[in-house]
N, CA, C and O atoms as CSV, one atom per row, in Angstrom:
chain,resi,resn,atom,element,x,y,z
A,1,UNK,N,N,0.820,-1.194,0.000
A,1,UNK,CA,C,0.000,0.000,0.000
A,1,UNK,C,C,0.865,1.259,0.000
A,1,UNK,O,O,0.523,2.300,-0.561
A,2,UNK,N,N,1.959,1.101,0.639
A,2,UNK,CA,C,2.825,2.154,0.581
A,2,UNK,C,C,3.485,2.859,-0.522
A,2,UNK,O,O,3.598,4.073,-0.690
A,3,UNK,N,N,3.918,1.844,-1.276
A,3,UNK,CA,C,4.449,2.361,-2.786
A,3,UNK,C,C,2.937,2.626,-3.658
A,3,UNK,O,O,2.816,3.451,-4.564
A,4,UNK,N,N,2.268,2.073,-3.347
A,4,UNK,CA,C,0.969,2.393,-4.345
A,4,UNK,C,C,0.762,3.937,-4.002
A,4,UNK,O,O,0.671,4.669,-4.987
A,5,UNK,N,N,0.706,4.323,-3.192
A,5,UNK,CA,C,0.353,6.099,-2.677
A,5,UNK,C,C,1.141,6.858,-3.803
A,5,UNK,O,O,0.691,7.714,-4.565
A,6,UNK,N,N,2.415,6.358,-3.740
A,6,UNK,CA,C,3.346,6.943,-4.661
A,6,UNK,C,C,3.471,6.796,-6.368
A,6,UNK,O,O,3.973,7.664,-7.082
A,7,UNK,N,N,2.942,5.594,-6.820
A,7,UNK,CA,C,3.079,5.444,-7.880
A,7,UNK,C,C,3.079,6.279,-9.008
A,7,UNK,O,O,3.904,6.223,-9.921
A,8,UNK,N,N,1.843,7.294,-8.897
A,8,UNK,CA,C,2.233,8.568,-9.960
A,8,UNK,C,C,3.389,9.363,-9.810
A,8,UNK,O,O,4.148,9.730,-10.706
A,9,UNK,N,N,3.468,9.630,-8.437
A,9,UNK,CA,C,4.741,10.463,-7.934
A,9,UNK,C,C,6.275,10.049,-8.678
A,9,UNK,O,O,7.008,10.786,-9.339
A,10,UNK,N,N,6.437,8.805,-8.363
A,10,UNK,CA,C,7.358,8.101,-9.045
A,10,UNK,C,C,7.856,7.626,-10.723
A,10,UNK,O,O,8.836,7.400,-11.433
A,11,UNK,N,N,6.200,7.688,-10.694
A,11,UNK,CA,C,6.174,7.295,-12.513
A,11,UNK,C,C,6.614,5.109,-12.320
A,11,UNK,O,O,7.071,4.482,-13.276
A,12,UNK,N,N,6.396,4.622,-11.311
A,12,UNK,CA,C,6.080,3.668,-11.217
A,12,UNK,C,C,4.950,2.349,-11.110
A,12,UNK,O,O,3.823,2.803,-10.910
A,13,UNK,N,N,4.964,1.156,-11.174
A,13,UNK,CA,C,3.696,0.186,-10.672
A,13,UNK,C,C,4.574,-0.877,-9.492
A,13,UNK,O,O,5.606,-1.548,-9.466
A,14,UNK,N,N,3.360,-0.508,-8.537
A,14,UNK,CA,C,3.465,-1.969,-7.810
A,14,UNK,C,C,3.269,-3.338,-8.162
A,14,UNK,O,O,2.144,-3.674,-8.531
A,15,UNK,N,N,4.325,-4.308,-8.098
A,15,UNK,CA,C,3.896,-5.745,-8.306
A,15,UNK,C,C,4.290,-6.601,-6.582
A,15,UNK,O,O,4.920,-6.284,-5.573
A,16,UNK,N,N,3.420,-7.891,-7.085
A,16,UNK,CA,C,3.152,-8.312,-5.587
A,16,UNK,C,C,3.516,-10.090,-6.536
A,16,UNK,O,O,2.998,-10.694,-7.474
A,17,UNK,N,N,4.926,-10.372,-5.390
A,17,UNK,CA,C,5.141,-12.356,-5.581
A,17,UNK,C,C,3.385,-12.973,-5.522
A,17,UNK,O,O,2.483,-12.895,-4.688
A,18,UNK,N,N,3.512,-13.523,-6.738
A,18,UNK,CA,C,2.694,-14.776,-6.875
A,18,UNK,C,C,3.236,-15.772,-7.476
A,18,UNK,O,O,2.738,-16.643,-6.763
A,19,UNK,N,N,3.985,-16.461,-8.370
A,19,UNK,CA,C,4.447,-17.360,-8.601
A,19,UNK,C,C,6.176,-17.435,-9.218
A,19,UNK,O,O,6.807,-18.323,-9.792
A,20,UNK,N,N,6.401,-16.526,-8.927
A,20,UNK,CA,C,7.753,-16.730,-9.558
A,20,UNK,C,C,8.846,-15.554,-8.064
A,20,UNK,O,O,8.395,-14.724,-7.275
A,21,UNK,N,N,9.951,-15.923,-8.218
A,21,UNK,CA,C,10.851,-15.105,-7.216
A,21,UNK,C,C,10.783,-13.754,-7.865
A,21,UNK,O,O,11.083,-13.219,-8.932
A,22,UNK,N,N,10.435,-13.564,-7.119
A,22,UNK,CA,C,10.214,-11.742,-6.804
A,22,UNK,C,C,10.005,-11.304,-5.571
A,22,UNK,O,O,9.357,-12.127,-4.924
A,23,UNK,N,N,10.358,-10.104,-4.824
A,23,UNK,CA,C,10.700,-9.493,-3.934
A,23,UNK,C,C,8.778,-9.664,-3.182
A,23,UNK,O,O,7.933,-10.137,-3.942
A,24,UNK,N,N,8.471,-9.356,-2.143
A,24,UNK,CA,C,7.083,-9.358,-1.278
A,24,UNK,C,C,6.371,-7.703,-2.027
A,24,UNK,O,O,5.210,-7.478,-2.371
A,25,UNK,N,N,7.382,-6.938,-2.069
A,25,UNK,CA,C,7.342,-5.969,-2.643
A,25,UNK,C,C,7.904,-5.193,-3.579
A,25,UNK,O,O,9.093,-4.931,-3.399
A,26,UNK,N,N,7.122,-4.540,-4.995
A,26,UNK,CA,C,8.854,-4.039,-5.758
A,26,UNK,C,C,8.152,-2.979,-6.608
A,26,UNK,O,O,6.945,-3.139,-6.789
A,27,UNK,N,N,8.796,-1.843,-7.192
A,27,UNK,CA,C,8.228,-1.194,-8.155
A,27,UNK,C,C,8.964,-1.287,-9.444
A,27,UNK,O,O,10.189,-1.386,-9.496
A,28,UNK,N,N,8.054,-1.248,-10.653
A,28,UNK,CA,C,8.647,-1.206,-11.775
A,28,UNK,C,C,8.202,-0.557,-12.929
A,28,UNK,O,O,6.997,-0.768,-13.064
A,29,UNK,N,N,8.567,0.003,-13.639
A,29,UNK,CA,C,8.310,1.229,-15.149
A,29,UNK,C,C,6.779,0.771,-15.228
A,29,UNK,O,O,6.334,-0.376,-15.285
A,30,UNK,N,N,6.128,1.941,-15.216
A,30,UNK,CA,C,4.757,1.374,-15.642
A,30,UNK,C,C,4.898,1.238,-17.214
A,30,UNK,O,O,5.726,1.881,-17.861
A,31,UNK,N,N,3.890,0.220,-17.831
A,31,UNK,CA,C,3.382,0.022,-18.933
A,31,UNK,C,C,3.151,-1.687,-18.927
A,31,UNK,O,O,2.964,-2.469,-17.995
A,32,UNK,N,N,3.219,-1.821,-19.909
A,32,UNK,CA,C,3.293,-3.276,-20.316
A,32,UNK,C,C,4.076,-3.816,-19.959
A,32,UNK,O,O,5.088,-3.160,-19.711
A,33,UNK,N,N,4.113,-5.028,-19.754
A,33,UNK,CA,C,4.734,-6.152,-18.923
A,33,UNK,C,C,4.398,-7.877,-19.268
A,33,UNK,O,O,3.327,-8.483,-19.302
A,34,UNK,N,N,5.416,-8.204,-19.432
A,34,UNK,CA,C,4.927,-9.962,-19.980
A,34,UNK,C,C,4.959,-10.773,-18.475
A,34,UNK,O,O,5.733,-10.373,-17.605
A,35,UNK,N,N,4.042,-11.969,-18.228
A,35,UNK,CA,C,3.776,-12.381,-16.700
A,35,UNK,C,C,5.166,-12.247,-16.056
A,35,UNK,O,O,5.356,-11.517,-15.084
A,36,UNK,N,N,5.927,-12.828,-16.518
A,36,UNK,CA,C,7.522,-12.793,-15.869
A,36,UNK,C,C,8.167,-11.646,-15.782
A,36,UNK,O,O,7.811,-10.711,-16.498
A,37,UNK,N,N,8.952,-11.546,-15.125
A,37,UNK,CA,C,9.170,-9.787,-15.461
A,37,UNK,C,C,10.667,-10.485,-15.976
A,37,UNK,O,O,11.068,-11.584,-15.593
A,38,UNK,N,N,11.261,-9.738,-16.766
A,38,UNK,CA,C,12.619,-9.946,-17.288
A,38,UNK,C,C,13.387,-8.505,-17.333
A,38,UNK,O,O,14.379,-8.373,-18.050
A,39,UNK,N,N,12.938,-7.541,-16.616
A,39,UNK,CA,C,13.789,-6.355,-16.386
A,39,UNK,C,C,13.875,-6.311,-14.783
A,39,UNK,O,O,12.788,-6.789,-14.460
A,40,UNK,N,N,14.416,-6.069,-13.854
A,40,UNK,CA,C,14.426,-6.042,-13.003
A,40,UNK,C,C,13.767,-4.685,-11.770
A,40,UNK,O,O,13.813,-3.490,-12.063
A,41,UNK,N,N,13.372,-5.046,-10.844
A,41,UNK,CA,C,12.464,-3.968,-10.351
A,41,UNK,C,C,13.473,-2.677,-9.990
A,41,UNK,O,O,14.697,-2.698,-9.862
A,42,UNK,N,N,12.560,-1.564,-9.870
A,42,UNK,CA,C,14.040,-0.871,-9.517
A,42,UNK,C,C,14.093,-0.948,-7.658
A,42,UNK,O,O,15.288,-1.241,-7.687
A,43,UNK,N,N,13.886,-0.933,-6.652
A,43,UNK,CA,C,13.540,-0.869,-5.362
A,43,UNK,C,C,13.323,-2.564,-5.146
A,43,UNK,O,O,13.180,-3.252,-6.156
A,44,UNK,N,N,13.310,-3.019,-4.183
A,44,UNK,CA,C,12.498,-4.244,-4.051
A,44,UNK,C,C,12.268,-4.391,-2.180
A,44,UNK,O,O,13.122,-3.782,-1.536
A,45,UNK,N,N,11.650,-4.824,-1.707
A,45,UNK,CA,C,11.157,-4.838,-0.308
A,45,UNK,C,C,10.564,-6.257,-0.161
A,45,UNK,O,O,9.790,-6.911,-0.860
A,46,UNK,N,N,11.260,-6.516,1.098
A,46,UNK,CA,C,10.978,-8.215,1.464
A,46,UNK,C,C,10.779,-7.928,3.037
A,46,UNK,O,O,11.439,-7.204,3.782
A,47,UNK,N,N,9.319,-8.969,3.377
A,47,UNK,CA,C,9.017,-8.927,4.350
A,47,UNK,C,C,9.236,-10.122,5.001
A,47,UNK,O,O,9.013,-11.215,4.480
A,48,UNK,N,N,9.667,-9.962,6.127
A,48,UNK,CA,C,9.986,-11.208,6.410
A,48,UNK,C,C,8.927,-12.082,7.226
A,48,UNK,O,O,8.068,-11.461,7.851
A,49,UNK,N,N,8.925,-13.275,7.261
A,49,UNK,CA,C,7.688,-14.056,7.869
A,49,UNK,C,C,8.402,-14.886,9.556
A,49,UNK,O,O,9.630,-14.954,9.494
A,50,UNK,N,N,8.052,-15.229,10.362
A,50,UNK,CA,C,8.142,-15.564,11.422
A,50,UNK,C,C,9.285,-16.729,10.980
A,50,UNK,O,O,10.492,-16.609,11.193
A,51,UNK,N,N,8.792,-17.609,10.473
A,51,UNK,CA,C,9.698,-18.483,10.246
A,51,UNK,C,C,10.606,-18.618,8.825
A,51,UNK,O,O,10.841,-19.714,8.317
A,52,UNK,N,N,11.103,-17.271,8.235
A,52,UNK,CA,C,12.414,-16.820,7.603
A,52,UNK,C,C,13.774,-17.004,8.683
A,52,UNK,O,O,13.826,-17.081,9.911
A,53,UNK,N,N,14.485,-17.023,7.966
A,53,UNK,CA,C,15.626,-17.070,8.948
A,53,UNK,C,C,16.712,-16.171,8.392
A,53,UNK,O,O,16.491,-15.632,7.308
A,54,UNK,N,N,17.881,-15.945,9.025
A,54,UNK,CA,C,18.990,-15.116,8.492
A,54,UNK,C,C,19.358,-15.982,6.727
A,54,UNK,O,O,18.809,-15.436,5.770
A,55,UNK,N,N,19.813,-16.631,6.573
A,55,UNK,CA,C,20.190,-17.543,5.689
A,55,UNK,C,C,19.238,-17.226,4.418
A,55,UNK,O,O,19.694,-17.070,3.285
A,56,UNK,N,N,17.650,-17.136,4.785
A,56,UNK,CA,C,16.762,-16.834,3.981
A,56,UNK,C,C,16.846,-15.706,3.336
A,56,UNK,O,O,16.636,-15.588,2.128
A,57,UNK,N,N,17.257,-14.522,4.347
A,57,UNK,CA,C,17.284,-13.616,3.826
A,57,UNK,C,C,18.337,-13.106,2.890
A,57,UNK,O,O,18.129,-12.350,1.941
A,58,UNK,N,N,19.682,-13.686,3.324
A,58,UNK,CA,C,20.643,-13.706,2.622
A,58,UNK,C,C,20.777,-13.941,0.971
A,58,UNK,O,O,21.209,-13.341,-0.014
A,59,UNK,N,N,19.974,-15.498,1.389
A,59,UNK,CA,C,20.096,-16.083,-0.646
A,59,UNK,C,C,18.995,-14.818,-0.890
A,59,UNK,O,O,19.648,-13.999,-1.537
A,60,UNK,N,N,17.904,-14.378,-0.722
A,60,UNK,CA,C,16.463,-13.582,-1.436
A,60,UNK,C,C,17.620,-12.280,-1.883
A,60,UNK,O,O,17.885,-12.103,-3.072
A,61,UNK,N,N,18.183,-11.514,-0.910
A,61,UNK,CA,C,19.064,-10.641,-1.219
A,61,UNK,C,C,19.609,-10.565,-2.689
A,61,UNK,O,O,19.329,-10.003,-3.747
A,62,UNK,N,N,20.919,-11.787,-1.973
A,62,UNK,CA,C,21.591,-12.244,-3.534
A,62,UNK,C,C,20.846,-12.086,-4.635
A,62,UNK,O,O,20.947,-11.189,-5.472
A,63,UNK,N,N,19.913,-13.200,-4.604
A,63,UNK,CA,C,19.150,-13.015,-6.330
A,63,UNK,C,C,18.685,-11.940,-6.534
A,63,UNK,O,O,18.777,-11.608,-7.715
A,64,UNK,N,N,18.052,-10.986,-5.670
A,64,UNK,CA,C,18.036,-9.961,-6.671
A,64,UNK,C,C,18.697,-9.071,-6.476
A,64,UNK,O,O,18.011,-8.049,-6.471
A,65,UNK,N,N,19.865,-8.855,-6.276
A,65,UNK,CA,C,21.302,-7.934,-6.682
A,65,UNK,C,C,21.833,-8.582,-8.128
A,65,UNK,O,O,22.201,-8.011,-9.155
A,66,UNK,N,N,21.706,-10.256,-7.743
A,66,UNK,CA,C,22.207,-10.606,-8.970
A,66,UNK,C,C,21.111,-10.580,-10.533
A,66,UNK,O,O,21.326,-10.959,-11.684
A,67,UNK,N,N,19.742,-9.853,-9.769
A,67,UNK,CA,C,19.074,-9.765,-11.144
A,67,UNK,C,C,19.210,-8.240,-11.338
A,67,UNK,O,O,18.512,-7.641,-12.156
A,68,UNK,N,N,20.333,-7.493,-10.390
A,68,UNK,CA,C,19.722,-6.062,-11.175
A,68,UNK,C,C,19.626,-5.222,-10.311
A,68,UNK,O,O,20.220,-4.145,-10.368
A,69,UNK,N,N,18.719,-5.641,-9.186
A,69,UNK,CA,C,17.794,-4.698,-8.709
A,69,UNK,C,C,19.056,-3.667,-7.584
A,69,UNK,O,O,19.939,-4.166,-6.886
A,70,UNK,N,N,18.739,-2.143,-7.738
A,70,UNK,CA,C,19.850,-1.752,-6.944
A,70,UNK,C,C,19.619,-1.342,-5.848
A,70,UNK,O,O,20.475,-0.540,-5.473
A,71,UNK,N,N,18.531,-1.601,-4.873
A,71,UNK,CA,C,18.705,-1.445,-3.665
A,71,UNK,C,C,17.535,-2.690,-2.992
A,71,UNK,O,O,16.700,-3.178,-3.754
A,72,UNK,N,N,17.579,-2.996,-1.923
A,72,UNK,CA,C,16.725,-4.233,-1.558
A,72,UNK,C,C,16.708,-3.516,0.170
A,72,UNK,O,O,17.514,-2.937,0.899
A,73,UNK,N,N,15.222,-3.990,0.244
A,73,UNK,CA,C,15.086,-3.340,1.668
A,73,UNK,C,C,14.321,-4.678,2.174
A,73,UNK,O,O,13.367,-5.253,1.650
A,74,UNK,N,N,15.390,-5.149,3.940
A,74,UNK,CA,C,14.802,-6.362,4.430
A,74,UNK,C,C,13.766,-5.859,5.914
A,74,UNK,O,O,14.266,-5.611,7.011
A,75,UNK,N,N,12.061,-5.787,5.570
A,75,UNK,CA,C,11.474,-5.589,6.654
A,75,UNK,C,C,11.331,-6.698,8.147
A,75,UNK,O,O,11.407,-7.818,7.642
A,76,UNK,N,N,11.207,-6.842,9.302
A,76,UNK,CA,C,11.135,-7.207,10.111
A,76,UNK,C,C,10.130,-6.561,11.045
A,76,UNK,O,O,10.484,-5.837,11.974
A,77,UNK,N,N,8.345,-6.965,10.655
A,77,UNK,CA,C,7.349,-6.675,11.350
A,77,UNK,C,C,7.431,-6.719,12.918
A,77,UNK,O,O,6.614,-6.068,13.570
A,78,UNK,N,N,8.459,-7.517,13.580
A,78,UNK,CA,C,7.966,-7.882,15.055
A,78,UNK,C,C,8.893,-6.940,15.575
A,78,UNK,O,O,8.635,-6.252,16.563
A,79,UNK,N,N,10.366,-6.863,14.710
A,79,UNK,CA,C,11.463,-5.576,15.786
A,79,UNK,C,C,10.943,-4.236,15.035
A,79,UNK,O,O,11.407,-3.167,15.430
A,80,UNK,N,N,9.917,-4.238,13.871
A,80,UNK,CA,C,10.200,-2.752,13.592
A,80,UNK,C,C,11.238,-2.464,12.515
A,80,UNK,O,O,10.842,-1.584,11.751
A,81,UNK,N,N,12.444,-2.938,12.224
A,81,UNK,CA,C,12.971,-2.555,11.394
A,81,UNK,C,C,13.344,-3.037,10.074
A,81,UNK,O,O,12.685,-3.883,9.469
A,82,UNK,N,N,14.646,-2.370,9.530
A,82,UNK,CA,C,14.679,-2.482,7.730
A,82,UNK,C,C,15.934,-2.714,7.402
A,82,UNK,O,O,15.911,-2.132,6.317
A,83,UNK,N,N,16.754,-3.015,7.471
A,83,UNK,CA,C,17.499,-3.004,7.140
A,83,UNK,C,C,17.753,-2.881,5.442
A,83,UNK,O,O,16.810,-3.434,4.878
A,84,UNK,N,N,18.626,-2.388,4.576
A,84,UNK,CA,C,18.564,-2.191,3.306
A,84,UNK,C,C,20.252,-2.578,3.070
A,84,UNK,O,O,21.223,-2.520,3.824
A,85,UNK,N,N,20.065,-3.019,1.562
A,85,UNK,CA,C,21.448,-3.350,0.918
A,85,UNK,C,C,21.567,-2.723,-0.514
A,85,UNK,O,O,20.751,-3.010,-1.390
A,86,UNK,N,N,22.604,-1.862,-0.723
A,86,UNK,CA,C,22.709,-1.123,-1.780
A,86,UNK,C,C,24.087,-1.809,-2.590
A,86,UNK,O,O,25.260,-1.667,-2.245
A,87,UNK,N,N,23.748,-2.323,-3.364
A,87,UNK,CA,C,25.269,-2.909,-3.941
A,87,UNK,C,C,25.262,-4.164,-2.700
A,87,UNK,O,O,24.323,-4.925,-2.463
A,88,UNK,N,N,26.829,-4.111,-1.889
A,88,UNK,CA,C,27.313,-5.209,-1.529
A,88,UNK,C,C,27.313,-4.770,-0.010
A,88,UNK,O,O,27.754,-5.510,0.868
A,89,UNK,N,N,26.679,-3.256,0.292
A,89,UNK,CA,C,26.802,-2.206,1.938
A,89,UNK,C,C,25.498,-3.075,2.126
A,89,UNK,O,O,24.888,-3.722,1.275
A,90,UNK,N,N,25.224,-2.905,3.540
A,90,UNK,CA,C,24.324,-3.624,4.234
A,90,UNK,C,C,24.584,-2.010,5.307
A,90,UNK,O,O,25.606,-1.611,5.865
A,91,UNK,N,N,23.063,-1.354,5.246
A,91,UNK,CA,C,22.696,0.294,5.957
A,91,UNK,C,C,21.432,-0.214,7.239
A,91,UNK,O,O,20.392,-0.836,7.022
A,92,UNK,N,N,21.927,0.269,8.504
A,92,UNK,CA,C,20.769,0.633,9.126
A,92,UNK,C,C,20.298,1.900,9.120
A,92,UNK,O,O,21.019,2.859,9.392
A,93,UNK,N,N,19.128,1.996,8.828
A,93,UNK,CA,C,19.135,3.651,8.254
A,93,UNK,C,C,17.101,3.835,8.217
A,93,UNK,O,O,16.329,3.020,7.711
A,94,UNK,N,N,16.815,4.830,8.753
A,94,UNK,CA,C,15.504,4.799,8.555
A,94,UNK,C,C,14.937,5.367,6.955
A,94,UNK,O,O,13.741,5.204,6.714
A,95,UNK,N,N,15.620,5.875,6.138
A,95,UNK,CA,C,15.245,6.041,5.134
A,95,UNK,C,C,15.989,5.099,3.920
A,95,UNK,O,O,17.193,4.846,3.929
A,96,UNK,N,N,15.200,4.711,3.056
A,96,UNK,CA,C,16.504,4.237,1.659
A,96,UNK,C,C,15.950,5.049,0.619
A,96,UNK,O,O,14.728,5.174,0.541
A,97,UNK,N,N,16.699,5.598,-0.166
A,97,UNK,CA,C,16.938,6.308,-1.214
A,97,UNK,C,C,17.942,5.316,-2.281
A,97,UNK,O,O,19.065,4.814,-2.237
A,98,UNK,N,N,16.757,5.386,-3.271
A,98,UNK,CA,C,17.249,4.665,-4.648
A,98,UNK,C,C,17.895,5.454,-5.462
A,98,UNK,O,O,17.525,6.470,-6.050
A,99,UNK,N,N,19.542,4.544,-5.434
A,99,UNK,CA,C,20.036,5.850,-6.047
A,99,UNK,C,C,19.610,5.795,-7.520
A,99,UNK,O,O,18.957,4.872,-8.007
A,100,UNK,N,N,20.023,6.822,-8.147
A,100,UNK,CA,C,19.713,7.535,-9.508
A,100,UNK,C,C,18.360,7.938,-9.859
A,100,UNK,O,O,17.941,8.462,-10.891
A,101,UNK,N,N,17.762,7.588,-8.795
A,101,UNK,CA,C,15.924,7.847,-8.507
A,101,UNK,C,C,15.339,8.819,-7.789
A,101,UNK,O,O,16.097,9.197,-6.895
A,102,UNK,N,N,14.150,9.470,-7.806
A,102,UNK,CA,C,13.431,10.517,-7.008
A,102,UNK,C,C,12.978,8.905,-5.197
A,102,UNK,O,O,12.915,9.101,-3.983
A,103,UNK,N,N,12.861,8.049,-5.740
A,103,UNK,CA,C,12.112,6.651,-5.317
A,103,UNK,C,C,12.856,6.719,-3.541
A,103,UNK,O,O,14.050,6.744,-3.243
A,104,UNK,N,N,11.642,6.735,-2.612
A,104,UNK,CA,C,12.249,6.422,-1.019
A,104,UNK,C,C,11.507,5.617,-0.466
A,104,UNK,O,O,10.414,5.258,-0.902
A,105,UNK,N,N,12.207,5.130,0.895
A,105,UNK,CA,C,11.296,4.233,1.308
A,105,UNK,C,C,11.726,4.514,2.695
A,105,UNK,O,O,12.816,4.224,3.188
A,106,UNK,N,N,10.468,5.274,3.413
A,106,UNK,CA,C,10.581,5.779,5.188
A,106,UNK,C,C,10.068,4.718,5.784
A,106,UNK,O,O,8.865,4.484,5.668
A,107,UNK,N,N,11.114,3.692,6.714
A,107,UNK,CA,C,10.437,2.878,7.612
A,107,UNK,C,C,9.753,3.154,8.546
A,107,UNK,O,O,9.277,2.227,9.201
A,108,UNK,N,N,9.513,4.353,8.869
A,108,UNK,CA,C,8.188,4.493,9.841
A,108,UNK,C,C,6.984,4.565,9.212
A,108,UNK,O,O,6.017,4.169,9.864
A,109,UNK,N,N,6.780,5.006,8.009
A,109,UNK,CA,C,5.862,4.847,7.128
A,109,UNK,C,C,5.315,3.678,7.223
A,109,UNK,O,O,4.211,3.403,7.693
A,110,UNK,N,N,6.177,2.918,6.726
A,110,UNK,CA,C,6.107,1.433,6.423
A,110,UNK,C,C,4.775,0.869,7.385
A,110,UNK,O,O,3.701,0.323,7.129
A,111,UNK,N,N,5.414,1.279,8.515
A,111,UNK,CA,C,4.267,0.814,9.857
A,111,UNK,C,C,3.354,1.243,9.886
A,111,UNK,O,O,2.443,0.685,10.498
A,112,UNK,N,N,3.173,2.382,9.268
A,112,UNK,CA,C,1.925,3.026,9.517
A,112,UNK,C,C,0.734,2.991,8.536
A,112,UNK,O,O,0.956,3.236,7.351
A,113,UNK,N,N,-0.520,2.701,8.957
A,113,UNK,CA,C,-1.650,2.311,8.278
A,113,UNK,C,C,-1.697,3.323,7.853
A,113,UNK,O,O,-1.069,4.293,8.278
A,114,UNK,N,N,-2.800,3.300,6.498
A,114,UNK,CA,C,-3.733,4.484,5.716
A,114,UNK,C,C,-4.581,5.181,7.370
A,114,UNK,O,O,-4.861,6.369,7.535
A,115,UNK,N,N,-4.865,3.915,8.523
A,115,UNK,CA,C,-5.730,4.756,9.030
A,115,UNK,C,C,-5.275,5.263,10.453
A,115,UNK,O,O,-5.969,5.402,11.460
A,116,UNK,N,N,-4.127,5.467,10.301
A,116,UNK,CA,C,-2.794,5.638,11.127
A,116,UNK,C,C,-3.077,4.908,12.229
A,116,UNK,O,O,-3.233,5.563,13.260
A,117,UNK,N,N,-3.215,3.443,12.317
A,117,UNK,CA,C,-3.563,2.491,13.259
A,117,UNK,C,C,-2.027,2.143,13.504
A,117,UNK,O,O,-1.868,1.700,14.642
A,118,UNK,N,N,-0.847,2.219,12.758
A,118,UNK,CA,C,0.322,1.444,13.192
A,118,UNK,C,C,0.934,0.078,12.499
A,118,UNK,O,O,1.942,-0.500,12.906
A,119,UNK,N,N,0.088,-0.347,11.315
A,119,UNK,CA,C,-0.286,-1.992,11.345
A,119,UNK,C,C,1.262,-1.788,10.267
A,119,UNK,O,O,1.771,-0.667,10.232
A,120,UNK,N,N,1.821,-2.805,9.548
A,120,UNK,CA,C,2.365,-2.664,8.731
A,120,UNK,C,C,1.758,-2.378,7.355
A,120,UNK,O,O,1.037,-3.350,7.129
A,121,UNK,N,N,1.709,-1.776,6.626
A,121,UNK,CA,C,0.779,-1.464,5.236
A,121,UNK,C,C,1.809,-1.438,3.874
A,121,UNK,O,O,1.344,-1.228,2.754
């Protein structure tokens, strides 16, 4: 929901994993698109699930640095935070900024509902 607010702002579209590896979250050039994506997203955001582990997050990372994508942000609903990887840096940082992009991503945002309940959105 968060990148969707933005999407005109950005000149981007939200896509959401359903059957193929892709990030929990990612934006990419709006227009046309074949089911697979074969360009890589520019941003990508992974949420992590209770039973992910470090290791998990590690390989999800990898593949998509190694598809492209230049910044990857790892959420963690229960501590609150994000950690992000730009290239091969690993940032604690409450904001990520995509470089060569207008494109951000405020982890307090993140938490916060449309109906400023707190929830993750």
């Amino acid at each position: 929901m968060w990148f969707g607010r933005h999407e005109a702002q950005w000149s981007a579209m939200v896509v959401t994993a359903r059957r193929v590896r892709i990030p929990d979250e990612a934006l990419i050039a709006p227009g046309a698109h074949p089911d697979v994506l074969t360009d890589p997203p520019i941003p990508a955001v992974e949420i992590l699930s209770p039973d992910d582990s470090y290791s998990d997050m590690e390989e999800r990372t990898a593949d998509f640095l190694a598809m492209g994508i230049p910044a990857v942000r790892i959420i963690d609903p229960k501590t609150r935070t994000g950690p992000m990887c730009i290239g091969e840096a690993w940032i604690a940082a409450r904001r990520l900024d995509v470089p060569g992009t207008a494109i951000y991503v405020e982890l307090p945002d993140v938490f916060r509902s449309p109906d400023g309940a707190g929830r993750l959105s």
